[in-house]
C-alpha positions as CSV (number, residue, x, y, z in Angstrom):
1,X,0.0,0.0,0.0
2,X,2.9,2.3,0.5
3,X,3.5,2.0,-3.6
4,X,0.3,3.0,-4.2
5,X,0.0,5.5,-1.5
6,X,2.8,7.4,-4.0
7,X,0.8,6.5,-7.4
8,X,-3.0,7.4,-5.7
9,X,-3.2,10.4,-3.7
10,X,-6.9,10.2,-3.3
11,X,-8.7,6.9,-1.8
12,X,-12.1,5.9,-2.0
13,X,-12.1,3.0,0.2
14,X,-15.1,0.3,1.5
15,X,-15.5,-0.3,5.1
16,X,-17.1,-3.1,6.3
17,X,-15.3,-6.5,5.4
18,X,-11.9,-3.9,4.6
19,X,-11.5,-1.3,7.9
20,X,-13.5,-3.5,10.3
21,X,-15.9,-6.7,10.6
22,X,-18.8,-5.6,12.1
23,X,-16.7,-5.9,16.0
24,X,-13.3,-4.3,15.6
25,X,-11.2,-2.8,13.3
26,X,-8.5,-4.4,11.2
27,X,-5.3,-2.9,12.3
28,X,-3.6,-3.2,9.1
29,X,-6.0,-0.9,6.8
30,X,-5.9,1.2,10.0
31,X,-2.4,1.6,10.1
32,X,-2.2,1.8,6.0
33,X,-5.0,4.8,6.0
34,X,-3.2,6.6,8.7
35,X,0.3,6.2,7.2
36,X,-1.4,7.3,3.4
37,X,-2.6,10.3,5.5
38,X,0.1,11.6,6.8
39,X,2.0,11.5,3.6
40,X,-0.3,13.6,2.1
41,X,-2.9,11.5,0.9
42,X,-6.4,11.9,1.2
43,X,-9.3,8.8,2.5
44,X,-12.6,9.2,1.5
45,X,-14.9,6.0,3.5
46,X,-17.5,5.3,0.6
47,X,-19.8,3.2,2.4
48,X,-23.2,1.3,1.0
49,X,-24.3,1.8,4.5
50,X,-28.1,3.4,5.0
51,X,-26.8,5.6,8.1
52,X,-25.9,9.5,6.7
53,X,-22.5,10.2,7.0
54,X,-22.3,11.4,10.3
55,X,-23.9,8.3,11.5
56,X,-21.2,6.3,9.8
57,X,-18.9,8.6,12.0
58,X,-20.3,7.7,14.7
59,X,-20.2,4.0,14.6
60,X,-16.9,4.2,13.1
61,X,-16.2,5.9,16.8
62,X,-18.0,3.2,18.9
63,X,-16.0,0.2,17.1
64,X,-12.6,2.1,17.9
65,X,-11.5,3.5,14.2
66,X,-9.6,6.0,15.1
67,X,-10.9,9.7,13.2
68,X,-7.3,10.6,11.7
69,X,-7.8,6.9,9.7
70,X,-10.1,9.2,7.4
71,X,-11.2,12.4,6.3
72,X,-14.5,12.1,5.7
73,X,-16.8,9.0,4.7
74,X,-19.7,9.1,1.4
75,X,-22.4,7.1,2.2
76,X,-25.5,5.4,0.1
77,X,-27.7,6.9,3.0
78,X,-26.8,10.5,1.8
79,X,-27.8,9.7,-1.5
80,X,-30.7,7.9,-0.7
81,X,-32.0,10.6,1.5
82,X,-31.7,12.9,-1.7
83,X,-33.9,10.6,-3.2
84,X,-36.4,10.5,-0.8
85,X,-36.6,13.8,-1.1
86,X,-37.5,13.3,-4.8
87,X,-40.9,11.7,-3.5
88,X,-44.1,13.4,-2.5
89,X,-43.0,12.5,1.1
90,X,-45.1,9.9,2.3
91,X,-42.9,7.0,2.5
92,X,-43.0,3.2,4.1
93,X,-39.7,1.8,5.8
94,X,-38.8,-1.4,5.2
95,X,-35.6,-2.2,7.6
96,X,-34.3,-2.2,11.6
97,X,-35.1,0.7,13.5
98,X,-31.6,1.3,13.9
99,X,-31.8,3.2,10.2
100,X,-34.5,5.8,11.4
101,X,-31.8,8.2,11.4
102,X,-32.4,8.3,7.6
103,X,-35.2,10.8,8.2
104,X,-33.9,12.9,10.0
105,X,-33.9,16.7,9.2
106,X,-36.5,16.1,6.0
107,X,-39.5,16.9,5.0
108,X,-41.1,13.3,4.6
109,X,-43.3,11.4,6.6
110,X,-42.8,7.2,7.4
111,X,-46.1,5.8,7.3
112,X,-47.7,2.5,7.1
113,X,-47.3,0.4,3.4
114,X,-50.9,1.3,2.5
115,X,-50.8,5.1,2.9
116,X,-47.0,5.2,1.1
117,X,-46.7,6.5,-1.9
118,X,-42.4,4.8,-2.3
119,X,-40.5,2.7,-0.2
120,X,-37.4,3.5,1.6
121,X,-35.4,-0.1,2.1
122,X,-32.6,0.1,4.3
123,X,-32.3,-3.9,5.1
124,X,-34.3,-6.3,6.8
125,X,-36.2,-6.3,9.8
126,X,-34.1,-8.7,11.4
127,X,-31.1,-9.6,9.4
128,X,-29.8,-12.1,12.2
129,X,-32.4,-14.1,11.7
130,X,-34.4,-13.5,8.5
131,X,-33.6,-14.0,4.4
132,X,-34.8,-12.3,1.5
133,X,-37.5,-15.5,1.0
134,X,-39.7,-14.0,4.4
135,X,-40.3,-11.0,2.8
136,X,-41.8,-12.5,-0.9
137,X,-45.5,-11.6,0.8
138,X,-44.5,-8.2,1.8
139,X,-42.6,-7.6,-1.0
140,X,-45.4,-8.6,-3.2
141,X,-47.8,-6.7,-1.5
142,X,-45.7,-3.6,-2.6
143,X,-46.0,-4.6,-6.1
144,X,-49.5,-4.8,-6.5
145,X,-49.5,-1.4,-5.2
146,X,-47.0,-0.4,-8.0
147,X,-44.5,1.2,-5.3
148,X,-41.0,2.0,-6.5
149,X,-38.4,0.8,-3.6
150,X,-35.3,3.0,-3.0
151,X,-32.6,0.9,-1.9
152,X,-30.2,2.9,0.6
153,X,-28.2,-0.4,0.0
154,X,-27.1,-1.9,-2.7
155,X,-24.8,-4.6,-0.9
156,X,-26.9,-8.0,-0.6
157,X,-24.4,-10.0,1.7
158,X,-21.9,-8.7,5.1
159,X,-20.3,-10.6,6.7
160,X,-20.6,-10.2,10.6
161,X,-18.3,-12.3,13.0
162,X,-17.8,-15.0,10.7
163,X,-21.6,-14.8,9.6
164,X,-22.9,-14.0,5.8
165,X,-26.0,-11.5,6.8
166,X,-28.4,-10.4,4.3
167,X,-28.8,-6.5,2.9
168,X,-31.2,-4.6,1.4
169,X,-29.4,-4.9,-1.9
170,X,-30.7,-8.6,-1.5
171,X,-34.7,-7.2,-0.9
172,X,-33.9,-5.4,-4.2
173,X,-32.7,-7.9,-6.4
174,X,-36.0,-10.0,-5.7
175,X,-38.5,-6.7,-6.1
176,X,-36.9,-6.3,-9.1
177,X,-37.2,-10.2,-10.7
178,X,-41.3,-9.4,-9.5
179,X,-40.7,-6.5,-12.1
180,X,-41.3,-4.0,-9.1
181,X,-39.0,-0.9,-9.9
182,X,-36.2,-0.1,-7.8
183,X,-33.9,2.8,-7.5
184,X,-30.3,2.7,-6.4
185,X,-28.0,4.9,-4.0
186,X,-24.5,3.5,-3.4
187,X,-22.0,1.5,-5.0
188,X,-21.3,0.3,-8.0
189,X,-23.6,3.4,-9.2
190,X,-22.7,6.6,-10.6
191,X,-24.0,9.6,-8.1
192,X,-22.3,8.1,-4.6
193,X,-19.0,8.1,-6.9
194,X,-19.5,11.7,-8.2
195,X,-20.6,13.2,-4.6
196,X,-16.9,11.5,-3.5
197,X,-15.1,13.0,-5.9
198,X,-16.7,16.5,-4.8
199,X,-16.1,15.7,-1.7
200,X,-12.5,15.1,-2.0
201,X,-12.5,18.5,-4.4
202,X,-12.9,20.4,-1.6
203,X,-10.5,18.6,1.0
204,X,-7.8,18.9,-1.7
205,X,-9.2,22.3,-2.3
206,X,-9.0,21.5,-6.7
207,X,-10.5,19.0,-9.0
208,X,-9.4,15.5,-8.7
209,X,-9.1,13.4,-11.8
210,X,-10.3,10.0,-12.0
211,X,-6.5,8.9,-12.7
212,X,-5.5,10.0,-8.7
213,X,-8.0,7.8,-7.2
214,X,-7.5,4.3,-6.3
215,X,-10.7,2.4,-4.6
216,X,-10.3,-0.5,-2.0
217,X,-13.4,-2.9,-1.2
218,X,-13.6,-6.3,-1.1
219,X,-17.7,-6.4,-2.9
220,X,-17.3,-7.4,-6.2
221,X,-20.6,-6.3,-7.3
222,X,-20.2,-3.0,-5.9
223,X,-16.9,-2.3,-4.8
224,X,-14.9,-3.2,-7.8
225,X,-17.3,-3.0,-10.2
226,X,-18.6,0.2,-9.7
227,X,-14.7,1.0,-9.5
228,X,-14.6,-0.1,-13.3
229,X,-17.8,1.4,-14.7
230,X,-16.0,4.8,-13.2
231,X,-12.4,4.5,-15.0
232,X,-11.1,4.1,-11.1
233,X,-8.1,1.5,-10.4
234,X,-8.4,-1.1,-7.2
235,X,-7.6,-3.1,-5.3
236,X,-9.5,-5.9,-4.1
237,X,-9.6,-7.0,-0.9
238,X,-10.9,-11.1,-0.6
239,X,-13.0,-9.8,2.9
240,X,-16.0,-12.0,1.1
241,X,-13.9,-14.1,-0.9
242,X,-14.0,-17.9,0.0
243,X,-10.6,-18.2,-1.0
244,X,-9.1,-16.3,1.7
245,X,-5.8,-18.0,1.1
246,X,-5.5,-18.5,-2.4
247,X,-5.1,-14.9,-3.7
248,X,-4.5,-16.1,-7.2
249,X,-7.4,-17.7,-7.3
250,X,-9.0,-14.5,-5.8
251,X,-7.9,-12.4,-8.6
252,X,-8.7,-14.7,-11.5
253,X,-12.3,-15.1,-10.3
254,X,-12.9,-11.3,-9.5
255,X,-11.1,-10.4,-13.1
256,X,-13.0,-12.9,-14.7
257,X,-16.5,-11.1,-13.0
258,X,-15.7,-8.0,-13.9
259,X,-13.4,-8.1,-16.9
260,X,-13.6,-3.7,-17.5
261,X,-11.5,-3.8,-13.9
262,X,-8.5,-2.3,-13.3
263,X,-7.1,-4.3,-10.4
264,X,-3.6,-3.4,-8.9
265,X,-3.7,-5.8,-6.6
266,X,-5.5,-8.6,-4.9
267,X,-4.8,-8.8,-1.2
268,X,-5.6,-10.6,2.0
269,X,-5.1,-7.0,4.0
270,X,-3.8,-4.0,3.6
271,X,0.0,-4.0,4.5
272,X,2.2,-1.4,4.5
């Protein structure tokens, strides 16, 4: 990481599965983020998370990521809640109550699925003990109402203490197969890329081109690809990977998923 802390001034890099697990941070993209910092380089935390950046910092704080790691983090849910705001405002909440944050400060109302006019997904109810195939009722409930879903998450799988949990990106993909319509925040799409680059803009205080960014994330759907489908180079880290070990293995498969990828390396963490 040092090698391309020199080539990459500007990072956009993942966070859960690459700068902690859902319990505690891994100390080598800690020490790798501080190190790119203080030789000048600037880390952006683009998150599919549903929490608003602030949120993000927040949690970041409780799990013991240290604040000079970063300098700021892009997340789906500051996207999302742009789209929200692009409804008439009367909007049903599918996901945990620990996403309400989402709402916060606009000028929408959550209300039960038969007064909503959108849906605002943010997970499941109870991703430590449900799947996407308990919410086929709900979901085609929504359908028949002709409800578009915004998803503030595009990720369908985390991994949590050793444990594959499902997203809302998951929710999404089968709302979608009903032919319900669904509109997307975070990674691999265009606008959570674009309000990074601003956002690194005005840290570096000038314009930052697409060849001084490198991304880090270890989705391949999201992170890598969306890294691709922006001109960005990356590096993928094999946090979701089955073959943890096998890092040839690793890259072959994630080249041969997203062949448009410009992959720098493949790596079991992020080493100095």
């Amino acid at each position: 990481m040092r090698d391309l802390s020199n080539l990459y001034p500007v990072w956009f890099c993942d966070i859960w599965g690459v700068v902690h697990d859902g319990h505690a941070p891994f100390a080598p993209t800690v020490d790798s983020l501080q190190r790119h910092r203080r030789a000048g380089g600037c880390v952006i935390l683009v998150s599919n998370s549903p929490r608003s950046t602030i949120g993000v910092s927040k949690q970041l704080d409780e799990l013991g990521v240290p604040r000079d790691a970063y300098d700021t983090a892009v997340t789906s849910g500051d996207v999302t809640r742009d789209l929200m705001q692009q409804t008439d405002g009367k909007l049903f909440h599918l996901g945990p109550a620990r996403d309400l944050s989402i709402f916060d400060g606009l000028h929408v109302t959550r209300v039960e699925l038969p007064d909503a006019s959108a849906v605002i997904c943010t997970g499941l109810f109870h991703d430590d003990r449900e799947t996407p195939k308990d919410y086929v009722a709900l979901l085609s409930d929504m359908h028949a109402r002709g409800l578009t879903m915004i998803c503030a998450n595009p990720d369908k799988v985390v991994r949590k203490a050793g444990r594959l949990l499902y997203c809302a990106g998951a929710l999404a993909d089968v709302y979608a197969a009903m032919g319900g319509e669904v509109r997307m925040a975070g990674k691999p799409y265009a606008p959570i890329y674009d309000l990074a680059r601003r956002r690194a803009a005005t840290i570096r205080d000038h314009d930052v081109p697409l060849s001084s960014i490198l991304a880090i994330g270890d989705g391949p759907e999201t992170d890598i690809k969306g890294a691709a489908e922006q001109g960005i180079a990356a590096v993928f880290m094999t946090g979701l990977h089955e073959d943890h070990d096998d890092l040839e293995k690793a890259d072959a498969a994630i080249r041969a998923h997203v062949p448009k990828a410009n992959i720098i390396r493949t790596v079991a963490s992020l080493d100095w």
